[in-house]
C-alpha positions in Angstrom: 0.0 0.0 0.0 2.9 2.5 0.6 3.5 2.0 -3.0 0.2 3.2 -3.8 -0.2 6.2 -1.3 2.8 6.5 0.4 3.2 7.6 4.2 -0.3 9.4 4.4 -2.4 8.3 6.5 -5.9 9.1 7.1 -7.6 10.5 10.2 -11.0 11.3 12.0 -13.8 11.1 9.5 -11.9 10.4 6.6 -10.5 7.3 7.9 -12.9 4.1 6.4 -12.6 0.4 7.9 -14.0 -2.7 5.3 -16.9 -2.2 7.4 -17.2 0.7 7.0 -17.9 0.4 3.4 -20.4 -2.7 3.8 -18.3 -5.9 2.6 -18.0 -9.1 3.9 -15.0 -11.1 5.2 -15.5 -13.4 1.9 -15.8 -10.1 0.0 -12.6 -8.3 1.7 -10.2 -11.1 0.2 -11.6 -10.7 -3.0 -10.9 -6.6 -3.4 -7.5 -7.6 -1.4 -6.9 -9.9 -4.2 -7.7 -7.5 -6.7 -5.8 -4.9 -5.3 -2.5 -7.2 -5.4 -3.5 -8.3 -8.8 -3.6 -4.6 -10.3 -0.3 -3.8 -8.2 1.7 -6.5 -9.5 0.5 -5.9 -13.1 1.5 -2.2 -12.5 4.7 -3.1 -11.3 5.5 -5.3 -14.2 8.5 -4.6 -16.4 7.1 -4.3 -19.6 10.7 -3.6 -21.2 11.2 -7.1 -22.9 7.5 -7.0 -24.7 8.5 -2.8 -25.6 11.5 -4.2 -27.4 10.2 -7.1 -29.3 7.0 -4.7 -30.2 9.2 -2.0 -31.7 12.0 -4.6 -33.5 9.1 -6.1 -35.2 8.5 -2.8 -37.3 12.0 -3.7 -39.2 9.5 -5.9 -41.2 7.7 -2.5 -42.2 11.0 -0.9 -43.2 12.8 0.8 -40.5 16.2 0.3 -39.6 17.5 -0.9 -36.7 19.7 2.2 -35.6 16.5 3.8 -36.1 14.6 1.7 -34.1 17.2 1.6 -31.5 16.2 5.2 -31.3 13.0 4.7 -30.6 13.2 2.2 -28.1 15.4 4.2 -26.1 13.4 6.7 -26.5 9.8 4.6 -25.2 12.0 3.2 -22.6 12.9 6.4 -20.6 8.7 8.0 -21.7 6.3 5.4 -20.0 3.2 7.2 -21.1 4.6 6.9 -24.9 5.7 3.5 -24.5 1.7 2.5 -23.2 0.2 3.8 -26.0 3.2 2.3 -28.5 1.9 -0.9 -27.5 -1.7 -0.4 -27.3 -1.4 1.1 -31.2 -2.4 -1.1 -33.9 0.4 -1.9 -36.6 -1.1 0.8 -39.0 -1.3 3.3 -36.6 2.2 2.6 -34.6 4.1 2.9 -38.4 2.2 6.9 -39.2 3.5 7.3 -35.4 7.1 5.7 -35.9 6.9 8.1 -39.3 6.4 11.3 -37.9 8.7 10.1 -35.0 11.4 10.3 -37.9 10.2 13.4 -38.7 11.3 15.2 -35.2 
């Protein structure tokens, strides 16, 4: 959790229980679950996929210097590199083209 908030902590009225919000024990371990779920797929170093995605546009005719480019580039712009991968192949080469454009 300190990964998700950090060393706040709530107080007086602000401060909810699990019963405060109306769930179960059953029902606790599922958002718990849920909760560690979304962390760890947060958390997840999605470097290795990033690289294979943006190597594989050498078959659409870019370099690989060029493409070394980019990947460093995605690699150090998180945002960028999420919606790199979330492009379709049509839409990431017009991106990679104006990317060689500046």
């Amino acid at each position: 959790m300190a990964l998700v908030v950090g060393q706040d902590m709530t107080t007086r009225s602000f401060a909810k229980t699990f019963a405060d919000i109306g769930l179960d024990n059953a029902a606790k371990g599922e958002k718990l679950g849920e909760i560690a779920e979304a962390l760890k797929n947060f958390a997840e170093d999605k470097t290795p996929h990033l690289d294979e995605e943006v190597m594989s546009m050498e078959k659409k005719g870019f370099d690989d210097d060029f493409l070394c480019n980019v990947f460093k580039f995605l690699a150090k712009n998180e945002f960028e590199a999420k919606s790199f991968l979330a492009r379709k192949t049509k839409h990431t080469k017009i991106w990679l083209q104006k990317f060689t454009q500046g």
